[in-house]
DRENLO-180575 format. One record per residue: x, y, z of N, C-alpha, C in turn; residue in three letters; residue number from 0. Coordinates in nm, 3 decimals, decimal comma. Layout:
BEGIN
  n.east n.north    n.up ca.east ca.north   ca.up  c.east c.north    c.up  aa   i
       X       Y       Z       X        Y       Z       X       Y       Z Ala NUM
...
This chain:
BEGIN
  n.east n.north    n.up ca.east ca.north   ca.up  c.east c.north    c.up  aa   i
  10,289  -2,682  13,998  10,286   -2,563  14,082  10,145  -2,535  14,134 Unk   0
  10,029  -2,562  14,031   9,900   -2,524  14,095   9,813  -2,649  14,158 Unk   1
   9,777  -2,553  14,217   9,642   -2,652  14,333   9,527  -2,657  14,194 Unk   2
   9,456  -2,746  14,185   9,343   -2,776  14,100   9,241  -2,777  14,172 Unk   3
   9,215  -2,796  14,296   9,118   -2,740  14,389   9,097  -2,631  14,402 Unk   4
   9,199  -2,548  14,463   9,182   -2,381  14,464   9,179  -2,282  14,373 Unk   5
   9,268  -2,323  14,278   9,244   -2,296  14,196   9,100  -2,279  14,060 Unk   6
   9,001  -2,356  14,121   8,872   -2,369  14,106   8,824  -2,276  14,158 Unk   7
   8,852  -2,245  14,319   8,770   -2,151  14,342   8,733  -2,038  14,308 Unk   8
   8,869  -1,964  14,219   8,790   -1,853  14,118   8,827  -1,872  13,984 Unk   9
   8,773  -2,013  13,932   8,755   -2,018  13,773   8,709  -1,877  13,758 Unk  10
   8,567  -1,832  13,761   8,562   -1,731  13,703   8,642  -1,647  13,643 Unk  11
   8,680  -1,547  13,797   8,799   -1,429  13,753   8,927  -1,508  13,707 Unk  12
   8,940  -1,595  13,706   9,100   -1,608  13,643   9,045  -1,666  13,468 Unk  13
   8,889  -1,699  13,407   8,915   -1,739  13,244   8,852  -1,612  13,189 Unk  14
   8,810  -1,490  13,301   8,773   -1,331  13,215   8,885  -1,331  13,089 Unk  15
   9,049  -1,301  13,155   9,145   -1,273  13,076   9,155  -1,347  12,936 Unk  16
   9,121  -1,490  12,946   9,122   -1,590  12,893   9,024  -1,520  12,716 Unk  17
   8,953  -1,538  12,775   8,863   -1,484  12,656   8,802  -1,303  12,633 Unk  18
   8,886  -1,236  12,715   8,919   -1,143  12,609   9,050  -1,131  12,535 Unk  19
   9,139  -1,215  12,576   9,265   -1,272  12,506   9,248  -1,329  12,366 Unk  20
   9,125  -1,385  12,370   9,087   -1,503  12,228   9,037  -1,449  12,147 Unk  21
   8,955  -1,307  12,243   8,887   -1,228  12,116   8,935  -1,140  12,027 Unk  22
   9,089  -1,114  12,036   9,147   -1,079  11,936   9,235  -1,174  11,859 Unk  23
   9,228  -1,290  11,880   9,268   -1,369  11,762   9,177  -1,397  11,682 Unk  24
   9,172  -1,380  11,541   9,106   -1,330  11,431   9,136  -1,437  11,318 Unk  25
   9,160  -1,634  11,384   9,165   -1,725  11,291   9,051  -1,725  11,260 Unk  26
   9,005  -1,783  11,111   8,905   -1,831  11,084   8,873  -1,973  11,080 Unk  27
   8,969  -2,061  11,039   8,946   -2,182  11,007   9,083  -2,289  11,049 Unk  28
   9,118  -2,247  11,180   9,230   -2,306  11,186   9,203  -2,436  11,213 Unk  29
   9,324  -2,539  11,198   9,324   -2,660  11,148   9,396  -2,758  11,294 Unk  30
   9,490  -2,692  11,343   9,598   -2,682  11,465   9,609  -2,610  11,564 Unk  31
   9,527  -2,654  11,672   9,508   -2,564  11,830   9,607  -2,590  11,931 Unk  32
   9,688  -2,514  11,992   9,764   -2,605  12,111   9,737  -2,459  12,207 Unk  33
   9,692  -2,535  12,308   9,700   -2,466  12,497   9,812  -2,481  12,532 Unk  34
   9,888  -2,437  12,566  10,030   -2,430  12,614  10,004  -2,373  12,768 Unk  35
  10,010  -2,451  12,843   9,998   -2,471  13,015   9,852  -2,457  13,090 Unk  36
   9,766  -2,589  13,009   9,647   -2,581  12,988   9,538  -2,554  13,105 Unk  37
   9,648  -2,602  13,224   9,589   -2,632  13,374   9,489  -2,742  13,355 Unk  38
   9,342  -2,755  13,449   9,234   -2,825  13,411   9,166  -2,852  13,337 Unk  39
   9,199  -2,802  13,205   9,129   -2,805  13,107   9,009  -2,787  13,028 Unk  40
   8,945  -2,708  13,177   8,808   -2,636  13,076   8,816  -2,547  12,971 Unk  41
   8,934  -2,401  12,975   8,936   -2,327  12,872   9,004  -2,391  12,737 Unk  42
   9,105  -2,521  12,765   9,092   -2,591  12,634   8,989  -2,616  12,562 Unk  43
   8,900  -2,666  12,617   8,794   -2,687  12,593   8,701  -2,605  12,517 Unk  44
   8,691  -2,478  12,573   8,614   -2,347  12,487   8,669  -2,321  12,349 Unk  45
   8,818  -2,366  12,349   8,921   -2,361  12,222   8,812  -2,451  12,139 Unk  46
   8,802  -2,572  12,146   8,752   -2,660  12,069   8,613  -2,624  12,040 Unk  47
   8,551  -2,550  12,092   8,447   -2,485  12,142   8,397  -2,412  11,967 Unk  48
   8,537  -2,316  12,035   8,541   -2,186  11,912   8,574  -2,224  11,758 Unk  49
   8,651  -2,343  11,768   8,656   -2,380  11,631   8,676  -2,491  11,590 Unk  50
   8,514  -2,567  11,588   8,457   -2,713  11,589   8,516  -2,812  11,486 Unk  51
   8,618  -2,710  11,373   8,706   -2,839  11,297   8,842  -2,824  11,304 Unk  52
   8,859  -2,798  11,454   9,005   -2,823  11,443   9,044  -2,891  11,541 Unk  53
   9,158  -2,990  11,558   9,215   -3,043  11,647   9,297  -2,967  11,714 Unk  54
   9,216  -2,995  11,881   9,305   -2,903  12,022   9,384  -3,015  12,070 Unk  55
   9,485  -2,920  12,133   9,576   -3,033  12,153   9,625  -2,899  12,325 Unk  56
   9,605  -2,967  12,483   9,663   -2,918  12,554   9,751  -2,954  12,643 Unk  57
   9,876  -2,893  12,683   9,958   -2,945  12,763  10,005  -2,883  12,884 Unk  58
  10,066  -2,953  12,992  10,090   -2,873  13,128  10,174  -2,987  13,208 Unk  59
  10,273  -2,901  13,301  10,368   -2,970  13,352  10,374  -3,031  13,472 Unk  60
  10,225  -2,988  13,504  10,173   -3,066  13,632  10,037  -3,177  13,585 Unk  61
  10,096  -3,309  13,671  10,042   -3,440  13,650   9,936  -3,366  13,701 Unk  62
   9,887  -3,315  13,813   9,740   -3,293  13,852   9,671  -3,259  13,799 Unk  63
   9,739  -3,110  13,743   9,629   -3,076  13,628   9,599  -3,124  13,508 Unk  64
   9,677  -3,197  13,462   9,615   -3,273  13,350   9,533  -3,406  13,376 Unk  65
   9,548  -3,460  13,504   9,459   -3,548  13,567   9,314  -3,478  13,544 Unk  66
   9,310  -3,361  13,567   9,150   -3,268  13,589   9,159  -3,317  13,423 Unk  67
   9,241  -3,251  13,364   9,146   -3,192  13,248   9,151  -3,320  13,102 Unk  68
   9,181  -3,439  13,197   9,163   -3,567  13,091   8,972  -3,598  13,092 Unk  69
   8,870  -3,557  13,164   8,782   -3,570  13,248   8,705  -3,480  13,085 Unk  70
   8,780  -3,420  13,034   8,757   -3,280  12,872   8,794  -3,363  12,769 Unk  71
   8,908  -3,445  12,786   8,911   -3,518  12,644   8,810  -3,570  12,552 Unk  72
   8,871  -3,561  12,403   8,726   -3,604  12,339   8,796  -3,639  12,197 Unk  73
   8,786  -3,665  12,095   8,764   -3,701  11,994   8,928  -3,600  11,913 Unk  74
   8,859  -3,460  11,947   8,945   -3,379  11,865   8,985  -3,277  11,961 Unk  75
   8,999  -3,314  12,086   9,051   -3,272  12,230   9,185  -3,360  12,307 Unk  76
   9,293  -3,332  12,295   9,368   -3,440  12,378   9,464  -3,359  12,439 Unk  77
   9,501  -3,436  12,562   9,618   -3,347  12,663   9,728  -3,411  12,711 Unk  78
   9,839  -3,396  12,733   9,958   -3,472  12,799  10,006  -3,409  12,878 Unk  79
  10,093  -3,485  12,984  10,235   -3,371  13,026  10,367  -3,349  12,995 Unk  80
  10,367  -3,188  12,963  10,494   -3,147  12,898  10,571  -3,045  12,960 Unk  81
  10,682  -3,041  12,956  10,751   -2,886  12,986  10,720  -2,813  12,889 Unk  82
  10,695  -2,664  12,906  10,707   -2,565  12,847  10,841  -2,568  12,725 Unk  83
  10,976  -2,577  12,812  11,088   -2,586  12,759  11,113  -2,660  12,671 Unk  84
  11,078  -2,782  12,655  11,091   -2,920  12,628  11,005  -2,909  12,486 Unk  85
  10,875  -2,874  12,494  10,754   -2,910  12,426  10,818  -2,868  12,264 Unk  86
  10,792  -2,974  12,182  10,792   -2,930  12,030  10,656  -2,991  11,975 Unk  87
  10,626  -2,886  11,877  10,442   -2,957  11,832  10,524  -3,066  11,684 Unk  88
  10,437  -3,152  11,675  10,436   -3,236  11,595  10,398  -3,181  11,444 Unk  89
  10,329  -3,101  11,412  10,306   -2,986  11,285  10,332  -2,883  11,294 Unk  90
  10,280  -2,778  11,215  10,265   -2,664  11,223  10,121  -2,601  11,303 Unk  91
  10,158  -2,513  11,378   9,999   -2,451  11,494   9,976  -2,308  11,369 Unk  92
   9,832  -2,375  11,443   9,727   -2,244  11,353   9,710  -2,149  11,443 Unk  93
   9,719  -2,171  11,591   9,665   -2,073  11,696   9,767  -2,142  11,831 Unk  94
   9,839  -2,096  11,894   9,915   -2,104  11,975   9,879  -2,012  12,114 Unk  95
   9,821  -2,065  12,230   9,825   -2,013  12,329   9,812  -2,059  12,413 Unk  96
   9,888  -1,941  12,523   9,934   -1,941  12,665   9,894  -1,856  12,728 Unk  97
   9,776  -1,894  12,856   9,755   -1,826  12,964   9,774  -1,826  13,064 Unk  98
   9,839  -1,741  13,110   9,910   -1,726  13,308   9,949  -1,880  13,337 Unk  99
  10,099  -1,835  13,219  10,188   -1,979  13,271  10,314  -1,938  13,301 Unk 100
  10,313  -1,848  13,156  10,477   -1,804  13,130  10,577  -1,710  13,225 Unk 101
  10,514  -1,676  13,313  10,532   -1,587  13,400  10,619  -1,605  13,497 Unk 102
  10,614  -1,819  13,514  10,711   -1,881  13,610  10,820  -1,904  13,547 Unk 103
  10,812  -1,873  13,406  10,967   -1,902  13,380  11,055  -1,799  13,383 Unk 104
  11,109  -1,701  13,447  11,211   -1,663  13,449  11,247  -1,576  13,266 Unk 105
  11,313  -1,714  13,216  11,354   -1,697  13,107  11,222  -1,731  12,985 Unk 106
  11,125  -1,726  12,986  11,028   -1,720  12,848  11,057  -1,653  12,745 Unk 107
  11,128  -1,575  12,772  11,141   -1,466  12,652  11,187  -1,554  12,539 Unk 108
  11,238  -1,659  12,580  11,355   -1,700  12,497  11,289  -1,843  12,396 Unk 109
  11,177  -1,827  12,502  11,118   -1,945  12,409  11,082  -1,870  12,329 Unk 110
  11,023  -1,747  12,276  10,911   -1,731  12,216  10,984  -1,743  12,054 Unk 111
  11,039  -1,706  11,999  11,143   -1,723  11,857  11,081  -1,866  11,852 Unk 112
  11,089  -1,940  11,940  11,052   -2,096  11,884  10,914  -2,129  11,856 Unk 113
  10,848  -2,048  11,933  10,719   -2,058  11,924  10,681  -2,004  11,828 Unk 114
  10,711  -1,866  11,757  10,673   -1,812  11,623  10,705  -1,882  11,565 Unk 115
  10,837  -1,964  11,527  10,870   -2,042  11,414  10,782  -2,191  11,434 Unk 116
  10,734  -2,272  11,506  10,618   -2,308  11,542  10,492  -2,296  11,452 Unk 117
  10,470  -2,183  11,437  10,350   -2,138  11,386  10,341  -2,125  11,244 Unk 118
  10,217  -2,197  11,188  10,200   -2,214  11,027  10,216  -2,077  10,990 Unk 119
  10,214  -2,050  10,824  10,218   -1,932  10,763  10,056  -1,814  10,823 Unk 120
  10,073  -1,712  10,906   9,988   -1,669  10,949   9,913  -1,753  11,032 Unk 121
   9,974  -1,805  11,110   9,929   -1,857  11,259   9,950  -1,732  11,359 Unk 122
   9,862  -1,756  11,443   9,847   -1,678  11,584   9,928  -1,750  11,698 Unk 123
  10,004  -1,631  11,770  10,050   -1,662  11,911   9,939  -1,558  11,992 Unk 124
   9,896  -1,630  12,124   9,816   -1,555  12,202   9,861  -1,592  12,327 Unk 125
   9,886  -1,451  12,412   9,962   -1,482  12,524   9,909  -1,358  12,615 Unk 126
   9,915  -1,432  12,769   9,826   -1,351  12,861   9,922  -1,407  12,975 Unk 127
   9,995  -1,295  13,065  10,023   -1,299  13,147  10,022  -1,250  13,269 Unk 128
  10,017  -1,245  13,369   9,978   -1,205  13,524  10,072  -1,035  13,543 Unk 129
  10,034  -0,978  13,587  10,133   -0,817  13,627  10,181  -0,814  13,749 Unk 130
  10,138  -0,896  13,873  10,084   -0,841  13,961  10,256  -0,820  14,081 Unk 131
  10,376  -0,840  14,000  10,476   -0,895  14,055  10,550  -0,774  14,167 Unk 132
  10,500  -0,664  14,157  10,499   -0,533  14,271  10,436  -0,501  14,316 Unk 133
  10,318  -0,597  14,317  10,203   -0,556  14,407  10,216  -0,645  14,601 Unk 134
  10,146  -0,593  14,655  10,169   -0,652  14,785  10,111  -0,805  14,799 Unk 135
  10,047  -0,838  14,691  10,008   -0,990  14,723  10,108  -1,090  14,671 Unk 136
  10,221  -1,034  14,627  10,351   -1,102  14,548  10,502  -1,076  14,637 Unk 137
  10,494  -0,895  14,709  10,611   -0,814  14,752  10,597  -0,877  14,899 Unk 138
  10,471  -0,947  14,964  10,488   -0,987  15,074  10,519  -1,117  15,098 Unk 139
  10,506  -1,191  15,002  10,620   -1,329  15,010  10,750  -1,323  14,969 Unk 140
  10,724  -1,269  14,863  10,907   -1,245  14,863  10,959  -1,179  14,992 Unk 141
  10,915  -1,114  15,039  10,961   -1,028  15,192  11,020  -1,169  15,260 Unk 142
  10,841  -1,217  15,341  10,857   -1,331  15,413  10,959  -1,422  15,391 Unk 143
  10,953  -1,472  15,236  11,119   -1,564  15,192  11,276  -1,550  15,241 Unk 144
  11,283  -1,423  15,216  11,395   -1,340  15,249  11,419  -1,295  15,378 Unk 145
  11,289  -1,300  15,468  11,338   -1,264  15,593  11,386  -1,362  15,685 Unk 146
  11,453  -1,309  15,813  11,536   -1,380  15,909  11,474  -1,531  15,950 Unk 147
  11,348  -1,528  15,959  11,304   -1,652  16,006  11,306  -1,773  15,877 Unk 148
  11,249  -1,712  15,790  11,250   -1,808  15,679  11,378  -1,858  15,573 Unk 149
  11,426  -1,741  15,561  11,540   -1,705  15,479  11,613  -1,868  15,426 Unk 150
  11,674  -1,913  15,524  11,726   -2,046  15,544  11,608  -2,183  15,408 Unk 151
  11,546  -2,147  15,449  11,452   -2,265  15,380  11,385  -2,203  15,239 Unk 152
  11,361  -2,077  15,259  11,281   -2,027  15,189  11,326  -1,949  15,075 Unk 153
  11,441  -1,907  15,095  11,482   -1,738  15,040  11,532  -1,822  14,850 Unk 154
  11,533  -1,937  14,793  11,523   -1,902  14,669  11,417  -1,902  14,625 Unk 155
  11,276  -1,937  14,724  11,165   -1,954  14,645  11,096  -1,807  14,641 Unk 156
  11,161  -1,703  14,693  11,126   -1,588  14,695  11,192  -1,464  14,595 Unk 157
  11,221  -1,519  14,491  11,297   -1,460  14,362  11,211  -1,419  14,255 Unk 158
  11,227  -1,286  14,206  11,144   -1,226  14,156  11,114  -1,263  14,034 Unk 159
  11,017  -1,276  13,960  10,923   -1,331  13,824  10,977  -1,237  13,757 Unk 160
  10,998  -1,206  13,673  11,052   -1,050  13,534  10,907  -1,089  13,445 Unk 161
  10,787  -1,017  13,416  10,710   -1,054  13,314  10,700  -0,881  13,221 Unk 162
  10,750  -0,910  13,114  10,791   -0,750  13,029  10,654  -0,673  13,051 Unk 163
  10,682  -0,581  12,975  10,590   -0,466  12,964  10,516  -0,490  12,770 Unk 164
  10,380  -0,475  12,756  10,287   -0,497  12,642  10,459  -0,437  12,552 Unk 165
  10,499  -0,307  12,560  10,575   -0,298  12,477  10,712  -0,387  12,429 Unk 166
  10,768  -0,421  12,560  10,856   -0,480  12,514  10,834  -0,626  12,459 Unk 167
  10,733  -0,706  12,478  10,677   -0,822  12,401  10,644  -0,769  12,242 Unk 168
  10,557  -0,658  12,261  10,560   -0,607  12,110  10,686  -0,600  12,043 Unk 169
  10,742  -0,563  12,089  10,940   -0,525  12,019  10,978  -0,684  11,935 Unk 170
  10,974  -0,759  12,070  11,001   -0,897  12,086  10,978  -0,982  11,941 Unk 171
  10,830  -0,965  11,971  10,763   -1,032  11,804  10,768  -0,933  11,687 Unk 172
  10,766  -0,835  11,726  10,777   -0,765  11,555  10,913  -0,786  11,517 Unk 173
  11,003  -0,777  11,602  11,146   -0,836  11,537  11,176  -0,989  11,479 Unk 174
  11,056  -1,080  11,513  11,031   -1,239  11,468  10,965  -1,194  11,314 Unk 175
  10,879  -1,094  11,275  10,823   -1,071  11,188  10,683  -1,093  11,164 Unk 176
  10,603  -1,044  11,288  10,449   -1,052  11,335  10,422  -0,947  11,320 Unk 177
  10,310  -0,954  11,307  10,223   -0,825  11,330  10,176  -0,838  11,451 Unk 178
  10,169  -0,710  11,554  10,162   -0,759  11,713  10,044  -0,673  11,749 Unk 179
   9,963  -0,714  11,850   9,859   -0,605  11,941   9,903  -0,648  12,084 Unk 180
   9,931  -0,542  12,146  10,007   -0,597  12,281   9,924  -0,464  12,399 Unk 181
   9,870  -0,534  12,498   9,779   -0,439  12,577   9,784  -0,478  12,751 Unk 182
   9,748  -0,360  12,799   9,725   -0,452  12,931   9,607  -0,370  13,000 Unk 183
   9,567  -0,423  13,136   9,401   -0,416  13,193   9,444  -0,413  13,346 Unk 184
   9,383  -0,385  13,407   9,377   -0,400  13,559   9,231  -0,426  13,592 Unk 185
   9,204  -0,549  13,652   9,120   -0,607  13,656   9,072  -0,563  13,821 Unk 186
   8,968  -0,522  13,896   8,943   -0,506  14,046   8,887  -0,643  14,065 Unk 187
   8,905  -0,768  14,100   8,809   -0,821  14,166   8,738  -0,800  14,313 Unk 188
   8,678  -0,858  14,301   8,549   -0,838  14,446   8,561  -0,974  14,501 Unk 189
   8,634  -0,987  14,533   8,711   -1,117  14,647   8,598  -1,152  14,778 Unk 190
   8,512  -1,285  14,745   8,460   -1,292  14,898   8,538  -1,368  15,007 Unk 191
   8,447  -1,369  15,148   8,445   -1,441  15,262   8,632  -1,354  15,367 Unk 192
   8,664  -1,445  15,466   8,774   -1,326  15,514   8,921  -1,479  15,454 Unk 193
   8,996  -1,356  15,457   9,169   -1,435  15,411   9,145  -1,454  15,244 Unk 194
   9,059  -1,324  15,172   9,058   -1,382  15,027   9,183  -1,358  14,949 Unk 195
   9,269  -1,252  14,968   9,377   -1,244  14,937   9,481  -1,390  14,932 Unk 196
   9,479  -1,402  15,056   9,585   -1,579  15,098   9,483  -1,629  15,016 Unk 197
   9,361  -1,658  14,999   9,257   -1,781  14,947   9,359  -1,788  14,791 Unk 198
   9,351  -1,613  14,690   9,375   -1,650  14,594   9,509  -1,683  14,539 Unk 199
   9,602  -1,635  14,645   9,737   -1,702  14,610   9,799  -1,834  14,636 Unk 200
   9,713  -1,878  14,708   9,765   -2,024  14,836   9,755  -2,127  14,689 Unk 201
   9,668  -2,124  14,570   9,684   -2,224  14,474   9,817  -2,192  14,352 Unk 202
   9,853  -2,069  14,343   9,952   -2,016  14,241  10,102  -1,996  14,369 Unk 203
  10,114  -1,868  14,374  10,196   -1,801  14,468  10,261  -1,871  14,582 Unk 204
  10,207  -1,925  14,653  10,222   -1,974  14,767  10,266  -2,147  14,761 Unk 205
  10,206  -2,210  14,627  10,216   -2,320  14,629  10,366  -2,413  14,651 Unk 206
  10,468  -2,366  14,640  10,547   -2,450  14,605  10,587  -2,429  14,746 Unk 207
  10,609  -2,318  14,829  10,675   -2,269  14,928  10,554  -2,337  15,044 Unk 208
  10,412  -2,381  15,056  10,399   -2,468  15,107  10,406  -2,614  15,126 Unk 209
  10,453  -2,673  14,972  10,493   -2,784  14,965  10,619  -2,774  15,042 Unk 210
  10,689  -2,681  15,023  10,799   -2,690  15,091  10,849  -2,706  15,266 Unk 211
  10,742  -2,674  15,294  10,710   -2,642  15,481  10,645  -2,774  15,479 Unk 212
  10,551  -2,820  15,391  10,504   -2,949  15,455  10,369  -2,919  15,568 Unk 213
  10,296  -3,058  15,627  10,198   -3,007  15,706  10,297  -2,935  15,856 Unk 214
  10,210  -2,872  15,893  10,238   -2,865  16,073  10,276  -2,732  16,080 Unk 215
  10,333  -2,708  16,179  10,385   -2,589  16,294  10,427  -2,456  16,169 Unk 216
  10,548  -2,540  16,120  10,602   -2,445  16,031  10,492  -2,376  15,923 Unk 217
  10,397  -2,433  15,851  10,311   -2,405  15,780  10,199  -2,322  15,793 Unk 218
  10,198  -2,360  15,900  10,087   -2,265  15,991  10,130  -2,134  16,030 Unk 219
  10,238  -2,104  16,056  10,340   -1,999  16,135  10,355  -1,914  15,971 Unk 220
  10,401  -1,949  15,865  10,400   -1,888  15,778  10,252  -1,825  15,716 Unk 221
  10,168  -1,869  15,694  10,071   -1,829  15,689   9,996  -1,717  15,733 Unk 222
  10,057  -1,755  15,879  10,002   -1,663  15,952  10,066  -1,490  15,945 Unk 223
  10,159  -1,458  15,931  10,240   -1,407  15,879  10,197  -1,314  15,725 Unk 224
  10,163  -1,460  15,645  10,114   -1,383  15,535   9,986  -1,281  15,537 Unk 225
   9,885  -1,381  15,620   9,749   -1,305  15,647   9,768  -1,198  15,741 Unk 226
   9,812  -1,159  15,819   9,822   -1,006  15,882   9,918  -0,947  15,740 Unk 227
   9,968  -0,960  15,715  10,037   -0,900  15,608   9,919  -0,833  15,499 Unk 228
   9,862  -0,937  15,424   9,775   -0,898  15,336   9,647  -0,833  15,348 Unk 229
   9,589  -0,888  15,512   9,478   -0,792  15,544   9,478  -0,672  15,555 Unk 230
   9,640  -0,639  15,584   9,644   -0,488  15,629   9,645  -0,422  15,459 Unk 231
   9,709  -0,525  15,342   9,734   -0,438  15,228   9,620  -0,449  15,163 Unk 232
   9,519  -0,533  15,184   9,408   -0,547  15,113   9,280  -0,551  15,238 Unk 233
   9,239  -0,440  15,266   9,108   -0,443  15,389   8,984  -0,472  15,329 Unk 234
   8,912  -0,581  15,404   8,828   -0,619  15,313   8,672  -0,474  15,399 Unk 235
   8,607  -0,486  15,287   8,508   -0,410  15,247   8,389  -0,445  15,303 Unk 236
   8,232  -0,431  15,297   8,124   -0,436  15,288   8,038  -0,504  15,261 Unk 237
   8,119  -0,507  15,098   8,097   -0,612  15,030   8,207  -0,748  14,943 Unk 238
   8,274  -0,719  15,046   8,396   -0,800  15,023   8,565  -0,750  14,987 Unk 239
   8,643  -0,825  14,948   8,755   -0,741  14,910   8,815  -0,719  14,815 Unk 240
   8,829  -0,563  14,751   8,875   -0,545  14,668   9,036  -0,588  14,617 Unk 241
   9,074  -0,633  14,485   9,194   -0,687  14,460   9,241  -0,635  14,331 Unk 242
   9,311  -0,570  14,312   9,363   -0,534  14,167   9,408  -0,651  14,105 Unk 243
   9,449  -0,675  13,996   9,456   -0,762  13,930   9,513  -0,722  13,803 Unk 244
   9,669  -0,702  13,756   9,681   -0,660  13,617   9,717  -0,780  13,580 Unk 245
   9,700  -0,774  13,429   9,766   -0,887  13,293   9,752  -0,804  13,190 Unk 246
   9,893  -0,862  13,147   9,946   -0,819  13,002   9,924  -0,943  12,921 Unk 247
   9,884  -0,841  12,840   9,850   -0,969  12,669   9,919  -0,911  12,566 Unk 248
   9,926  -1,009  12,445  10,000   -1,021  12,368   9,937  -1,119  12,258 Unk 249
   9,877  -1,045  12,126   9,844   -1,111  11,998   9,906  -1,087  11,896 Unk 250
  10,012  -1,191  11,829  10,090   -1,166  11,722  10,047  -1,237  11,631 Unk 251
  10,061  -1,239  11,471  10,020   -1,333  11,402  10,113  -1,322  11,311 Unk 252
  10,207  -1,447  11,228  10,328   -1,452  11,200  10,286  -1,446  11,020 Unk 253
  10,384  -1,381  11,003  10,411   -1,340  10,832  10,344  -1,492  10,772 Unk 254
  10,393  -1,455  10,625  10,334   -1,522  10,548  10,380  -1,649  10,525 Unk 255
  10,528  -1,635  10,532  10,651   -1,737  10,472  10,685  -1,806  10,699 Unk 256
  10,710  -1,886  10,680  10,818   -1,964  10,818  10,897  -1,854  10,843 Unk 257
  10,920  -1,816  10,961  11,008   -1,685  11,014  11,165  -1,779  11,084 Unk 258
């Protein structure tokens, strides 16, 4: 689904979440790391970073991005490609996390029971997901999908994401038998240069629905579309353009005994 190019362009604001996500997981000495939809693989990387005797292990369902982030492999660093759905770890995980992946599945909820049971006696799940699914940089493709011109080609790729509320993920895992901290943030970024809105969705949001148009006429025509759309919902500034930005997180850490 993601561009590994554009998606570069704001490493920054998209690994903030990342590591204030990590800073409430409170392993000391874990033994078993897994990234669960690792993308390029630098913030795997910080994993291995944070806790120099343990084996990271990251995975993601796009060949590209794990093309980037083989470039990170190392010794006690390794990555493959996996489905989300699919993926079973080979042991027990000491620290389990997922950042701004889960969001495309629809149905995640349903993994997560597997993923706690997954997790060694007092292992961590750490999970960070995107909010932004009523905001106008999300409500104006789904529009575009659904409308008369596109509708035909477009209109299932314009189906709405469900990502819960801090509480109801809390519910979620304390009924697995975690102890949960579940929070969320609204992030403003300061978006440069003009079309930063389209800039930051064209690698997430936008991606599949331009694979889908392909180069040329059609691609261009949609676009265009999007950017009067978003300039009007996001006017850029002075000093560039402001962008809200929520994510919900989610730190559980599982009982004592296998749940």
């Amino acid at each position: 689904m993601w561009d590994p190019a554009v998606y570069h362009r704001f490493a920054g604001e998209r690994a903030r979440p990342f590591f204030e996500l990590l800073a409430r997981v409170r392993a000391d000495e874990p033994q078993y790391v897994v990234d669960a939809g690792c993308g390029p693989g630098e913030l795997t990387a910080e994993l291995a970073r944070r806790w120099p005797d343990a084996e990271v292990h990251g995975f993601d369902s796009s060949p590209a991005m794990i093309g980037k982030a083989a470039a990170h492999a190392a010794d006690r660093l390794t990555f493959e490609v996996a489905d989300l759905r699919e993926w079973r770890p080979s042991r027990p995980v000491d620290v389990l996390v997922s950042n701004a992946v889960l969001h495309w599945l629809p149905d995640h909820r349903d993994l997560l029971p597997a993923w706690v049971a997954a997790l060694a006696p007092g292992g961590w799940l750490a999970i960070g997901v995107p909010g932004n699914f009523d905001e106008p940089s999300h409500t104006t493709v789904r529009a575009l999908c659904r409308s008369p011109r596109w509708r035909d080609r477009l209109a299932d790729l314009g189906e709405y994401r469900s990502v819960g509320t801090p509480a109801e993920y809390l519910h979620l895992l304390a009924g697995l038998g975690c102890r949960v901290d579940a929070w969320e943030t609204t992030y403003i970024h300061l978006l440069p240069g003009e079309d930063a809105v389209l800039g930051w969705i064209s690698g997430t949001v936008l991606r599949p629905i331009l694979e889908r148009l392909g180069e040329g006429p059609e691609r261009e025509a949609f676009l265009a579309e999007c950017r009067t759309a978003l300039d009007a919902a996001y006017p850029r500034g002075p000093h560039g353009t402001p962008f809200p930005f929520r994510r919900v997180f989610v730190v559980a850490q599982a009982g004592p005994h296998d749940v």
